[in-house]
N, C-alpha and C positions, 0 to 999 in steps of 0.2 A: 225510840223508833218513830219516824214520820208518819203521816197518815196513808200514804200509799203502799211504804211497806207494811206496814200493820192491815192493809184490806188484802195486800196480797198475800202473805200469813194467813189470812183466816179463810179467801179464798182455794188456795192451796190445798190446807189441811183439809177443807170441807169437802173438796173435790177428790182427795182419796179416800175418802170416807166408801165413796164408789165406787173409785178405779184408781188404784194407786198407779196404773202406769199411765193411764192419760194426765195423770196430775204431776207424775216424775217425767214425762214429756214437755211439760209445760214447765216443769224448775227447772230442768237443762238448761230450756231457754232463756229461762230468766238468769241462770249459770254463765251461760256464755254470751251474756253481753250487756256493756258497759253503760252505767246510768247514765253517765253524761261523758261529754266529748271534750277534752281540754283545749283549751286555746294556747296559741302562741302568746307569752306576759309579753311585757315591754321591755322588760329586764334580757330579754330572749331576741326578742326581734330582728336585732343585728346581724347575729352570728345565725341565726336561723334562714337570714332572704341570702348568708353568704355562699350557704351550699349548694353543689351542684346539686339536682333532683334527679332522680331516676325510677322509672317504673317498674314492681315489679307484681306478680300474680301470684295468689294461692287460693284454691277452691274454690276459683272463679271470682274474686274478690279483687279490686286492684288496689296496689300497696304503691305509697311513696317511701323511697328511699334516699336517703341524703348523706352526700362527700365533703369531708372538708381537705382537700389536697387532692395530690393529682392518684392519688391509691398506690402509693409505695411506702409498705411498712404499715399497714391498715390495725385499725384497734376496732372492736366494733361495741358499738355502744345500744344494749338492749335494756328496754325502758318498761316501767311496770304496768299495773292493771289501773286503768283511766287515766293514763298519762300520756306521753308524748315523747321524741327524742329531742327536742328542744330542752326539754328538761336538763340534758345534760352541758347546758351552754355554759358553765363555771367552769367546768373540764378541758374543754377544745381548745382554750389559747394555748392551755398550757401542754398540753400534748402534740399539737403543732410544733411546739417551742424543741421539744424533743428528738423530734423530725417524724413525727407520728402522721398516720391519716383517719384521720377519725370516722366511722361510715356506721349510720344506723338505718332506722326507718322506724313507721311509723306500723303499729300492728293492727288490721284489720277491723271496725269498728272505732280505730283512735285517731287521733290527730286529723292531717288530710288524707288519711288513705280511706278507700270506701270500705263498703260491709257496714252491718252492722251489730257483728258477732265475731268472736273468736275464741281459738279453743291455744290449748298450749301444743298441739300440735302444728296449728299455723304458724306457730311465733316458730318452734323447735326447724320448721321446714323452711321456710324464709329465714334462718338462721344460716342454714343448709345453700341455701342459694345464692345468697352474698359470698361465702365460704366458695364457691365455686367458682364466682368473678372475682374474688379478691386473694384469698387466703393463702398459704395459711394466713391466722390472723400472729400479729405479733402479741395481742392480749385480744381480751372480751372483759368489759364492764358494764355490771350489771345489775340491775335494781326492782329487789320485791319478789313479784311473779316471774319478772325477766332472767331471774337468779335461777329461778325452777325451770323453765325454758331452755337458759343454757345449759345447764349440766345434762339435759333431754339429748342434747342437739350435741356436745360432746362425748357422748354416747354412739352417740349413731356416723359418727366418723367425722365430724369438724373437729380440726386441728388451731390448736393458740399455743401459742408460749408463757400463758400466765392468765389468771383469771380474778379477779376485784367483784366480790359480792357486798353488797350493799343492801343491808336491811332484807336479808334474803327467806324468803320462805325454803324449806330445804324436805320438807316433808309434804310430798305431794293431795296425802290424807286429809291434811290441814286445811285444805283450801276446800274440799265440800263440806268438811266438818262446819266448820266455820260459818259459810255461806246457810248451813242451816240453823246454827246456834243464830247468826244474827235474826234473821228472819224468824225466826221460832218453829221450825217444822218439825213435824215430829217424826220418826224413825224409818219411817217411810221412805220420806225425802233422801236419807243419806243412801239407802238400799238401790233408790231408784238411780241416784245419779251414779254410783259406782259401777249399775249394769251400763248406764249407754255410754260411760267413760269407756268400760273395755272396750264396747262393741266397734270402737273408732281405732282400736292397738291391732296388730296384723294376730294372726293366730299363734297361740302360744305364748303371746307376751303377757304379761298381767300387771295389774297395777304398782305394783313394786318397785317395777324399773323403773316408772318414771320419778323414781323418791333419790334425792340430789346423795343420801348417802348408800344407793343401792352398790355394791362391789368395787368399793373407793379403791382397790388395787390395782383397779382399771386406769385410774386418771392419774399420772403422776406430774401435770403442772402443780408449780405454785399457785396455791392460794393464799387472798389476802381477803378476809371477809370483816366487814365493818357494820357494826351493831347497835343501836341504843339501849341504852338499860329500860328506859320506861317507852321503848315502840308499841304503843295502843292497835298497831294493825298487824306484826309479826314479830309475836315475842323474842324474846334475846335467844330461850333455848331453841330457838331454829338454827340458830347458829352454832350454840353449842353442840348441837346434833352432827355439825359439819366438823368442828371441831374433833369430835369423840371419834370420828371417823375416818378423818384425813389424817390425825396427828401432828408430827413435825413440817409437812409439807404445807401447813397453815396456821399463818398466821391471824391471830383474832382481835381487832383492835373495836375498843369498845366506849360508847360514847356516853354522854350525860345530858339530856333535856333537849336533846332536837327533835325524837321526832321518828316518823315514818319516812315524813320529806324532805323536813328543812334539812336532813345530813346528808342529801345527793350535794347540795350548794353550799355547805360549812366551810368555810376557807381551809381550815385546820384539816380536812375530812380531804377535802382537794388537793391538799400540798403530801396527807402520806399517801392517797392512791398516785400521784405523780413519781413519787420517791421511791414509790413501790415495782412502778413501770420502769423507771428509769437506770433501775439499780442493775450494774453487772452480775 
């Protein structure tokens, strides 16, 4: 642990010590937004200045979003926590090559879009919204937190013909769990964030739903979920969870020493989510 999250750790915990909800006020916000901002690499910058740009809005926040092709036959490509949709620039030739149109964007707090905060309901609604100017989609490819996003956002009526998890978190409990296991907060922390998680779901909902394997009988696209054996930021059994869940309707293909990230750009990783797209 760095020295900044270790001061925030201890001022955190000290600060419930008084008032656990002014202090689970202040780790939401530390919850919902991104240490740092990635940058477009070099390896990126091509295929990133080739797409079209488009603006879009959520929660008063302005989002970029980007096209590769004229939007016939759309895939839409959702990118994880501190990332970018540049990220996905190994994927795009080859999906083009397909006769695919590739269309992402950039989630609130990341890349060049503004804010500088967001929740998985922003990403799940601007999921929503592209789906509106494009859709159906003919797949969605997806990475990490992006994974837990889409399955939100397929829920709530966007339609695809096929769906590519990548490194996917699939249990939505995981991600405050986590967020407080790293930071070290104590019991508090997870209590608080689960209350102003609901207080943002419309009434009646609860945090259930948004867990990738809530009422898998709902969803009957193909899945193709792709996993590392040693991923240090969303273990394998998130996947298997998706697995246990979905059954025959997914496929689990699983990797050896890449990584959280280097398996979005694995060549090998590239060439089965294309063959997984491309298959009658």
């Amino acid at each position: 642990m760095d020295l900044s999250a270790a001061l925030l750790r201890t001022a955190l915990n000290a600060a419930a010590t008084v008032s656990p909800r002014l202090a689970g006020r202040a780790a939401f916000e530390v919850f919902c937004r991104p240490l740092r901002r990635s940058r477009v690499r070099s390896a990126e910058r091509e295929l990133h200045d080739l797409a079209v740009t488009e603006r879009l809005t959520v929660g008063g926040k302005a989002v970029t979003a980007y096209r590769w092709g004229d939007g016939a036959r759309p895939v839409l490509l959702v990118h994880g926590w501190q990332s970018r949709a540049s990220r996905f620039a190994p994927l795009i030739p080859g999906l083009r090559a397909l006769g695919l149109t590739p269309v992402s964007f950039d989630a609130p707090g990341h890349g060049g879009s503004g804010g500088r905060a967001t929740t998985l309901l922003d990403v799940r609604d601007l999921i929503g919204q592209l789906h509106d100017r494009y859709g159906p989609f003919e797949a969605i490819v997806a990475h990490s937190f992006g994974v837990t996003c889409t399955f939100a956002a397929l829920r709530d009526g966007v339609k695809a013909g096929r769906l590519v998890a990548i490194a996917g978190v699939s249990e939505f409990a995981f991600l405050p769990m986590e967020f407080c296991r790293q930071l070290g907060l104590g019991r508090w922390a997870g209590r608080e964030l689960e209350r102003r998680i609901a207080r943002l779901l419309p009434a009646g909902q609860g945090l259930g739903t948004l867990d990738a394997a809530y009422r898998p009988a709902d969803l009957t696209l193909p899945i193709l979920a792709v996993h590392d054996e040693d991923d240090p930021t969303a273990p394998l059994s998130q996947s298997h969870r998706l697995r246990d869940a979905y059954g025959e309707q997914l496929q689990l293909l699983t990797t050896r020493g890449l990584g959280h990230r280097r398996i979005l750009g694995e060549p090998a990783v590239v060439d089965n989510v294309l063959g997984f797209l491309g298959a009658e």
